[in-house]
PAZAVO-199450 format. One record per residue (C-alpha): residue number from 1; residue in three letters; z, x, y. Coordinates in Angstrom, 2 decimals. Layout:
BEGIN
[r NUM,"ALA",[Z,X,Y]]
...
This chain:
BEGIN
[r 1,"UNK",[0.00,0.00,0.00]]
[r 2,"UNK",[0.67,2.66,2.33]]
[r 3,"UNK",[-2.50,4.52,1.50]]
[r 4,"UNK",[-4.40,1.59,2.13]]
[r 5,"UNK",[-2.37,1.00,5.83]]
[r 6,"UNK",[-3.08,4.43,6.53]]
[r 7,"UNK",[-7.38,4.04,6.29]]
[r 8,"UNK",[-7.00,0.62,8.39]]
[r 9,"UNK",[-5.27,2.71,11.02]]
[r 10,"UNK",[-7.73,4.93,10.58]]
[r 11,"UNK",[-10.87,2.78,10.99]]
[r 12,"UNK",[-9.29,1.27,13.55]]
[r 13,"UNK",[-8.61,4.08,15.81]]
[r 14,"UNK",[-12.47,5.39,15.13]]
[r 15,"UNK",[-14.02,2.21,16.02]]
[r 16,"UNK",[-12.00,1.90,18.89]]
[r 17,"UNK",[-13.16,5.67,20.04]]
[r 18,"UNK",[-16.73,4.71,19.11]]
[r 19,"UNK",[-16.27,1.59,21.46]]
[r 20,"UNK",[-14.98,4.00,24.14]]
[r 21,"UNK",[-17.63,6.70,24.00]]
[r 22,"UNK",[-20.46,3.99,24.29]]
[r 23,"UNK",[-19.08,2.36,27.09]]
[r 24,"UNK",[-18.74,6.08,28.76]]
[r 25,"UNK",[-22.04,6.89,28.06]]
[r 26,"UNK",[-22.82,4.11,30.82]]
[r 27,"UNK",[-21.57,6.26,33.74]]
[r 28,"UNK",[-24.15,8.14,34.47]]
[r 29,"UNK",[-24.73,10.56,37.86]]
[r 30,"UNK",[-26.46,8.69,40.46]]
[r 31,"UNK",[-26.86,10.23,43.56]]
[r 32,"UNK",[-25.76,13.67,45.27]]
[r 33,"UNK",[-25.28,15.35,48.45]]
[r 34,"UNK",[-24.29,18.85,49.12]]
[r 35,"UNK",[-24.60,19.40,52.62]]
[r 36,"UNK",[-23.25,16.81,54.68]]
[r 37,"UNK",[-23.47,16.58,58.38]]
[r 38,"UNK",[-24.39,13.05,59.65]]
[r 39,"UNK",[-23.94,10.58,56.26]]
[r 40,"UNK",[-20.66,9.16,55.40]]
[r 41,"UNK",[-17.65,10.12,56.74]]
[r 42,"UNK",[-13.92,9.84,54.58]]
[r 43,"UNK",[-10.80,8.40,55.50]]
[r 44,"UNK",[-9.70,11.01,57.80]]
[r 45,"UNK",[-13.26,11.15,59.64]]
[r 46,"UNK",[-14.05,14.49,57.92]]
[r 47,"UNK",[-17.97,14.65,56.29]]
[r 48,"UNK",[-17.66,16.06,52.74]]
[r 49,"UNK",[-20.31,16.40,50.43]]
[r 50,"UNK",[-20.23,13.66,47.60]]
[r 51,"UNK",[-21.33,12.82,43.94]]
[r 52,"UNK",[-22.04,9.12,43.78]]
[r 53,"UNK",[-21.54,7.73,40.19]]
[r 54,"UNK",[-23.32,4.47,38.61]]
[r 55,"UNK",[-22.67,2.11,35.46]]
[r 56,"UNK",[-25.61,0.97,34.33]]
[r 57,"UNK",[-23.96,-1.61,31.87]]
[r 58,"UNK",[-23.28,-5.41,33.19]]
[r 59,"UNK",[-19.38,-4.82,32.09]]
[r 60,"UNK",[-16.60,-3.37,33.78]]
[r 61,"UNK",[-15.64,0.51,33.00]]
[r 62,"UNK",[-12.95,2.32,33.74]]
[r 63,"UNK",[-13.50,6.05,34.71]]
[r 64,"UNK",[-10.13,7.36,34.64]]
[r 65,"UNK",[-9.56,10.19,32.58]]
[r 66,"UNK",[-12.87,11.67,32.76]]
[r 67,"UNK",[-13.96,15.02,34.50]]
[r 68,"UNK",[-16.20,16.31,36.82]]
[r 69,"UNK",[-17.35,20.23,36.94]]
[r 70,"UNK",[-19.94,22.43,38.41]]
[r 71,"UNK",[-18.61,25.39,36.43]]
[r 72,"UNK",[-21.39,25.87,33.57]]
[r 73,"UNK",[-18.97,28.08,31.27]]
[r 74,"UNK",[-17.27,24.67,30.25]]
[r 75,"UNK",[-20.78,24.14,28.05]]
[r 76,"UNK",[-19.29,27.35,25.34]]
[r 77,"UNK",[-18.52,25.44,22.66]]
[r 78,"UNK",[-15.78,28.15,21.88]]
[r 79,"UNK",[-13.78,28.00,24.61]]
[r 80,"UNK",[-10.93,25.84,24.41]]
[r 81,"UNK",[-9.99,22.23,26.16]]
[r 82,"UNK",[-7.05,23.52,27.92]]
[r 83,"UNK",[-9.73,26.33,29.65]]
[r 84,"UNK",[-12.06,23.56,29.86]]
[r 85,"UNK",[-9.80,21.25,31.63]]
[r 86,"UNK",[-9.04,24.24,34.02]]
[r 87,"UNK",[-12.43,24.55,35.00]]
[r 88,"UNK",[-12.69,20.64,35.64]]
[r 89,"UNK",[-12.18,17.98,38.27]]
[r 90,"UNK",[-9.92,15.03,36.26]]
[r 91,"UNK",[-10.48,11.54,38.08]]
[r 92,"UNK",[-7.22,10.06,39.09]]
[r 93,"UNK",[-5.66,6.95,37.79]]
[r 94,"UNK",[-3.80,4.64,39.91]]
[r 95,"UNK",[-6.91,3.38,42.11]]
[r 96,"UNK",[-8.32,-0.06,41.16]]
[r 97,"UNK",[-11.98,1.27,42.65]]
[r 98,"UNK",[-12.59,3.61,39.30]]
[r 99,"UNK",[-12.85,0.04,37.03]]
[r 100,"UNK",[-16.24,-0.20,38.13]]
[r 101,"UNK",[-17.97,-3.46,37.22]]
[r 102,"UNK",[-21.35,-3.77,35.84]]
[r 103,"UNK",[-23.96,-2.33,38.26]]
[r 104,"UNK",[-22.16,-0.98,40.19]]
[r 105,"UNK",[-21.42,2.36,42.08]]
[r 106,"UNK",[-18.49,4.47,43.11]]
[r 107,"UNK",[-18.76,7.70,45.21]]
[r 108,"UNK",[-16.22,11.15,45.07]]
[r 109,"UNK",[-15.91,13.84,47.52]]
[r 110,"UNK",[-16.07,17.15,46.59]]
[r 111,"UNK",[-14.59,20.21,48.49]]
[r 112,"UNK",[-11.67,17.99,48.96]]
[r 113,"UNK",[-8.32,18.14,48.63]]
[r 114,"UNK",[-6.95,15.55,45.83]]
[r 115,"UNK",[-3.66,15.18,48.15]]
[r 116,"UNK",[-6.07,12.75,50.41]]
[r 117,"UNK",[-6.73,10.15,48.00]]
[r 118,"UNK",[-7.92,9.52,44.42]]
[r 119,"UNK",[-11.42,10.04,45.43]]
[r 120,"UNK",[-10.93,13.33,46.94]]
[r 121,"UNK",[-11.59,15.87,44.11]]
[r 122,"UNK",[-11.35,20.03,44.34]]
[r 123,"UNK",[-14.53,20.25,42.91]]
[r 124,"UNK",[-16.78,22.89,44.25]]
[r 125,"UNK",[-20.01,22.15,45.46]]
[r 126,"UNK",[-21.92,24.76,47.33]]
[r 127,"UNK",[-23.83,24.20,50.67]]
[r 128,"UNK",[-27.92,24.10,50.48]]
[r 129,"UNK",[-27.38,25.99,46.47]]
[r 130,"UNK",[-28.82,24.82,43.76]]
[r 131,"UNK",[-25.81,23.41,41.76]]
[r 132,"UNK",[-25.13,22.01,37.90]]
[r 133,"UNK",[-23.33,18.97,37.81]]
[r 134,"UNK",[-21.35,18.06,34.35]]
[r 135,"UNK",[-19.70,14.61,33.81]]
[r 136,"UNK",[-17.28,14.74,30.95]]
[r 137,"UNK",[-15.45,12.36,28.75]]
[r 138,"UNK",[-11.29,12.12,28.84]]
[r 139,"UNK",[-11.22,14.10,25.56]]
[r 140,"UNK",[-13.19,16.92,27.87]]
[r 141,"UNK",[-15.56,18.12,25.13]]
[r 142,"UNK",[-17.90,15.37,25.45]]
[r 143,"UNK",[-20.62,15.63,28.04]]
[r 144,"UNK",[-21.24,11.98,28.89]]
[r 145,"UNK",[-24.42,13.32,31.65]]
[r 146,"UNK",[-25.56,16.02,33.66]]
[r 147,"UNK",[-27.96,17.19,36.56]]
[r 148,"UNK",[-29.14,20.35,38.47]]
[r 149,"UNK",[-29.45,19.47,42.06]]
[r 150,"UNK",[-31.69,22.05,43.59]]
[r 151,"UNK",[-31.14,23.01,47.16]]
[r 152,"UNK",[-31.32,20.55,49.82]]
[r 153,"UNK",[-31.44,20.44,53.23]]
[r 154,"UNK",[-28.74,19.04,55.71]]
[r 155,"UNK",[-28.28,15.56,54.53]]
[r 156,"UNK",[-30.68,15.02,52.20]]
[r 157,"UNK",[-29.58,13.63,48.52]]
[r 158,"UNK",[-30.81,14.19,45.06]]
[r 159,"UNK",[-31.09,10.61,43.59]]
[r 160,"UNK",[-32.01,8.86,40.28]]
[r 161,"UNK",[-34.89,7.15,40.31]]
[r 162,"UNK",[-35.86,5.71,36.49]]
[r 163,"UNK",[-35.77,8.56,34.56]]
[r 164,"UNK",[-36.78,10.69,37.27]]
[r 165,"UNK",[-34.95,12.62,40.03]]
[r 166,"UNK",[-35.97,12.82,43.80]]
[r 167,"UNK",[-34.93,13.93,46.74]]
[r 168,"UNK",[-34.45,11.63,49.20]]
[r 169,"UNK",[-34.67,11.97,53.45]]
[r 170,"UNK",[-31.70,11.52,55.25]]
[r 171,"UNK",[-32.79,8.21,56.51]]
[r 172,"UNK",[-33.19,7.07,53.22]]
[r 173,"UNK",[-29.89,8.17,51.30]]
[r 174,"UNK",[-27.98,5.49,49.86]]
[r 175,"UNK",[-24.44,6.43,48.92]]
[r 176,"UNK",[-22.31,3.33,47.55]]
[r 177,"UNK",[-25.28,1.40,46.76]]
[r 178,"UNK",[-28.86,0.86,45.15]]
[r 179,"UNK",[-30.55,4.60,45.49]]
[r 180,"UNK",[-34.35,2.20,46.16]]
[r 181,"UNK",[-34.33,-0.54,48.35]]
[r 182,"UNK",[-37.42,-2.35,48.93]]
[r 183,"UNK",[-37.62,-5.77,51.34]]
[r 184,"UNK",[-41.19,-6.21,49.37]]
[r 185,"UNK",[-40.39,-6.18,46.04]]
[r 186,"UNK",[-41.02,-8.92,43.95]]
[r 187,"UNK",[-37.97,-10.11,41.58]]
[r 188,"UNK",[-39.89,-9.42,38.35]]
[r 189,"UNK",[-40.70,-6.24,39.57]]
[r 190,"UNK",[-37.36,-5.58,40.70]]
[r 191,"UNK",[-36.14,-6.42,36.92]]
[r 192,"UNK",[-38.50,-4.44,35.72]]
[r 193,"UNK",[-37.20,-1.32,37.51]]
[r 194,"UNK",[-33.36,-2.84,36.90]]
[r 195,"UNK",[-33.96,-3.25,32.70]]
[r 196,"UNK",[-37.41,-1.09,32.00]]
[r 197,"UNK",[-36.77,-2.20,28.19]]
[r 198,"UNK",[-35.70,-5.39,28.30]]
[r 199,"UNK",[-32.43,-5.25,26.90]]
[r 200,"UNK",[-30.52,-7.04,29.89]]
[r 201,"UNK",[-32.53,-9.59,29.46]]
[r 202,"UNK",[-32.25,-10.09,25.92]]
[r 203,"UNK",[-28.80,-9.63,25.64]]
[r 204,"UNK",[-28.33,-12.65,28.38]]
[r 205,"UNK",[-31.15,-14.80,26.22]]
[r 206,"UNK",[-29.10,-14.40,23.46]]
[r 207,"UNK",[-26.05,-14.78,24.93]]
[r 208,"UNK",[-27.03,-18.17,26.36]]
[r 209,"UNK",[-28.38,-19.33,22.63]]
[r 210,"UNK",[-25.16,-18.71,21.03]]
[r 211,"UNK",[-23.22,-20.68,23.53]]
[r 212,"UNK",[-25.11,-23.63,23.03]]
[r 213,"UNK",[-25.30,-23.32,19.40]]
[r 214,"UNK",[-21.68,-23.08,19.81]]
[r 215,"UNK",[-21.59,-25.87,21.99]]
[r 216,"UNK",[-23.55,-27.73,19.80]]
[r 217,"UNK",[-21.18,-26.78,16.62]]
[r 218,"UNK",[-18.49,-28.35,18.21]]
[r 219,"UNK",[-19.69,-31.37,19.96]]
[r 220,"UNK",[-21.28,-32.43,16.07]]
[r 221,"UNK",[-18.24,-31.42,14.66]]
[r 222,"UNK",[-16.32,-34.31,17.05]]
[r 223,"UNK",[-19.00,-36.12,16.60]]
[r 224,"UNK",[-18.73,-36.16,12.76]]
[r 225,"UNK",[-14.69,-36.25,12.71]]
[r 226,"UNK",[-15.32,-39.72,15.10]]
[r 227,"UNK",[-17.74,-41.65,12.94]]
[r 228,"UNK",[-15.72,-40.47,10.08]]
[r 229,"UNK",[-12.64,-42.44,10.90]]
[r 230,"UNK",[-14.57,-45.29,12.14]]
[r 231,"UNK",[-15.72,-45.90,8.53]]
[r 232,"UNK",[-12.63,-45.39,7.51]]
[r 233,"UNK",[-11.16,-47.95,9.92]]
[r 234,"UNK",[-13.84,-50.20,8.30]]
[r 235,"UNK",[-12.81,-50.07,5.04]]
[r 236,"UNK",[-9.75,-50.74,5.76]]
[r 237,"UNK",[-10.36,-53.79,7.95]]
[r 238,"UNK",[-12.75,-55.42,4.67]]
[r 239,"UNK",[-9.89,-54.84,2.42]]
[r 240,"UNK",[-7.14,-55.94,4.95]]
[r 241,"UNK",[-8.66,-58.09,7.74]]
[r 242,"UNK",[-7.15,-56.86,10.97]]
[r 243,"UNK",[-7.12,-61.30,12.24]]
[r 244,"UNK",[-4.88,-62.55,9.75]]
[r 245,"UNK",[-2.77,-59.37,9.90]]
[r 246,"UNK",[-2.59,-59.56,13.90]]
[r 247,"UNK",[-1.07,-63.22,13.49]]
[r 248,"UNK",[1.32,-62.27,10.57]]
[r 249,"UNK",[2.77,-60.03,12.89]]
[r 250,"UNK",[3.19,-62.29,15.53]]
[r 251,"UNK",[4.79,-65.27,14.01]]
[r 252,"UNK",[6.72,-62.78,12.48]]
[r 253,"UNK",[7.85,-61.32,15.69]]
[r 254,"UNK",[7.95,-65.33,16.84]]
[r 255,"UNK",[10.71,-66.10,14.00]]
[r 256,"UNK",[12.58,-63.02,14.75]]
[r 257,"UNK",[13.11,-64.15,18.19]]
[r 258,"UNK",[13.82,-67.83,17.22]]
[r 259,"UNK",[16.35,-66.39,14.66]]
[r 260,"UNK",[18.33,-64.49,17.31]]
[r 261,"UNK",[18.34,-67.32,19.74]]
[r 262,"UNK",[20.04,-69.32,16.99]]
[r 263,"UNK",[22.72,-66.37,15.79]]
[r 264,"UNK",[23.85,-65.63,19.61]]
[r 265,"UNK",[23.91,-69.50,20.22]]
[r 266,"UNK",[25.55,-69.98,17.09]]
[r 267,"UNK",[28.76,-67.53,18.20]]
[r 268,"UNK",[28.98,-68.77,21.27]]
[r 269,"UNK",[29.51,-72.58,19.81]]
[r 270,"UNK",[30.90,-71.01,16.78]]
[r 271,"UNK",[28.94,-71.77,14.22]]
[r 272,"UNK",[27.71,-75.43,15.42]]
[r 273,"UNK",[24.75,-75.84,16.15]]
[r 274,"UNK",[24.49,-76.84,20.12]]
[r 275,"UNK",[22.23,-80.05,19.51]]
[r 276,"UNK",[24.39,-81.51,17.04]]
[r 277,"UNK",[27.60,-80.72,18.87]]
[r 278,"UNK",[26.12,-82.33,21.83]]
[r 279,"UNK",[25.26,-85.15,19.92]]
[r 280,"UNK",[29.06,-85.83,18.38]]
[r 281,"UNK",[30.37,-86.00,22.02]]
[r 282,"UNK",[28.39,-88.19,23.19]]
[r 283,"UNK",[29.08,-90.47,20.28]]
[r 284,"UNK",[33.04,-89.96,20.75]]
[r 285,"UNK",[32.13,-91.43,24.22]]
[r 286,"UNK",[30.02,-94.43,23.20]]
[r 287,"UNK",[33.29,-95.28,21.07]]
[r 288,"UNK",[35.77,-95.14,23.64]]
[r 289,"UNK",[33.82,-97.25,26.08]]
[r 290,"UNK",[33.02,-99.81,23.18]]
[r 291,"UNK",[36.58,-99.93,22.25]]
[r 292,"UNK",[36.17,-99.11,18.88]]
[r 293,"UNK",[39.02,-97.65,17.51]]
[r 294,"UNK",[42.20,-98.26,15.03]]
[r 295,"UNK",[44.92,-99.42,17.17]]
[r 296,"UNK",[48.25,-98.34,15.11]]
[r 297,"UNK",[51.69,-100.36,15.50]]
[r 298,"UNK",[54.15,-96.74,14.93]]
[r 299,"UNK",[56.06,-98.89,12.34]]
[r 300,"UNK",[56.07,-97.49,9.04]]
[r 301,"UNK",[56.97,-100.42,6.08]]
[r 302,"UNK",[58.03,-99.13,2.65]]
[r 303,"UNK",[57.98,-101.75,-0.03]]
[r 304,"UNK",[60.11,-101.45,-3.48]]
[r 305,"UNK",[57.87,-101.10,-6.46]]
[r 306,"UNK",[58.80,-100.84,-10.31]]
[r 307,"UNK",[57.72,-98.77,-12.56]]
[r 308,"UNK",[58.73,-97.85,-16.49]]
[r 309,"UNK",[60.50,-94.55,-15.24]]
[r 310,"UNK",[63.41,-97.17,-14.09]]
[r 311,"UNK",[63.68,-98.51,-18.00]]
[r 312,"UNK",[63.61,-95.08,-19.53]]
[r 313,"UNK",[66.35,-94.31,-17.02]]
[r 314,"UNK",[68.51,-96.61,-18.23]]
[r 315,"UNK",[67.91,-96.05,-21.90]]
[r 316,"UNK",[68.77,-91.88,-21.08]]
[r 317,"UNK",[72.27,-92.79,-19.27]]
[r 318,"UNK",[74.06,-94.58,-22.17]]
[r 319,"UNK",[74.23,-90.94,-24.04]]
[r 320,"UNK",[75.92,-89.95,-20.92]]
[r 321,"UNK",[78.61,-92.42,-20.74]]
């Protein structure tokens, strides 16, 4: 048994890393500037360069944990993830702007100080150099995507376009948002640039399907249970008409009333029923106005009878004399 706990653990924890790794392999490098002298400013009004980062997936992703370096040495396979890490940028937790959602962009300043803010990172990006750009996963071995951003001039940017990288004029750099912009673009062209294989759109298209087969499943499900019960109910009203039962139950419910009218009457005249008593009284009355009635005289008159006991008397007392 605990064997068999041990590989579910197991699976578990490497399905949940493979789930992790795909969704990091959504954050890809979008956009970079090395030289900055007119485009954004931070929160203290200072111009930094940046490194603007995308997810190209339609969920949410959090970034925390993973690393950013322009130090090419972290690419030896044999040099260890402490010296790795030392060589890296970490992005902070703690800031509710690195859960990007789906589509969306996040930029990080580099030659910063981290003290500033959780998008201020030390990482060193050389002015108008060409420069390597690694983004790693939070285990720091895994290179999640990468770019070589030749030299640029003051406030130009080095932006993803497709598959394809561009520079970009400084009127034209996007930091934050979309790197291509354009008022004239049709919306199935604009998918078309947005999903080049389709997926997107199939995942929605199959996404809506389900959730009407689902809602479908469950509406013919009720549906079913309903008619079901009905028939039921039918049955049962052939065998056992609900009429007859309905008036059963209410000259039952009739007789039960009647029956405790009569028992609380019947205590409170104890026992006699309130008619009859009424009845008696009012014959009592007829009487006495009729004067009908025995009219006794109070005398009492006690007349002397014989009887045999007298004789057998007599014959008893002559022993006695």
């Amino acid at each position: 048994m605990y064997n068999i706990r041990l590989i579910l653990c197991g699976m578990l924890m490497a399905g949940t890393t493979t789930m992790m790794g795909q969704g990091a392999r959504n954050i890809v490098i979008n956009e970079v500037l090395t030289n900055n002298t007119a485009s954004i400013v931070d929160e203290f009004d200072e111009r930094q360069a940046w490194i603007e980062l995308e997810n190209t997936s339609f969920t949410t992703y959090n970034i925390r944990g993973m690393y950013l370096t322009t130090d090419r040495s972290v690419m030896d396979s044999q040099m260890s993830v402490p010296d790795r890490i030392k060589r890296m940028s970490i992005i902070p937790s703690g800031d509710a702007r690195t859960n990007i959602g789906g589509r969306q962009h996040i930029v990080f300043y580099g030659n910063s100080n981290p003290a500033k803010g959780k998008l201020h990172l030390s990482l060193s990006v050389p002015l108008s150099q060409p420069v390597w750009i690694g983004l790693f996963n939070g285990n720091a071995t895994e290179l999640i995507d990468s770019v070589t951003v030749p030299a640029l001039n003051a406030d130009q940017s080095y932006a993803r376009q497709g598959k394809k990288w561009v520079v970009k004029a400084a009127q034209n750099v996007t930091p934050g948002i979309e790197n291509f912009i354009k008022t004239d673009e049709t919306k199935d062209a604009k998918l078309k640039r947005e999903d080049p294989y389709g997926i997107g759109i199939t995942l929605l298209a199959m996404g809506i399907v389900f959730v009407c087969l689902a809602v479908l499943f469950i509406f013919f499900s009720l549906f079913g249970l309903l008619m079901r019960h009905m028939e039921t109910a039918k049955k049962v009203a052939q065998h056992q008409p609900i009429k007859p039962i309905t008036k059963t139950v209410e000259k039952t419910a009739e007789i039960g009333h009647k029956t405790g009218v009569i028992l609380q009457e019947g205590l409170k005249t104890k026992g006699i029923d309130r008619e009859i008593y009424i009845a008696v009284i009012g014959m009592a009355l007829k009487q006495y106005e009729d004067d009908v009635h025995d009219v006794e005289s109070g005398i009492i008159t006690i007349k002397q009878k014989s009887s045999s006991w007298n004789d057998e008397f007599l014959q008893m007392t002559q022993f006695h004399q």
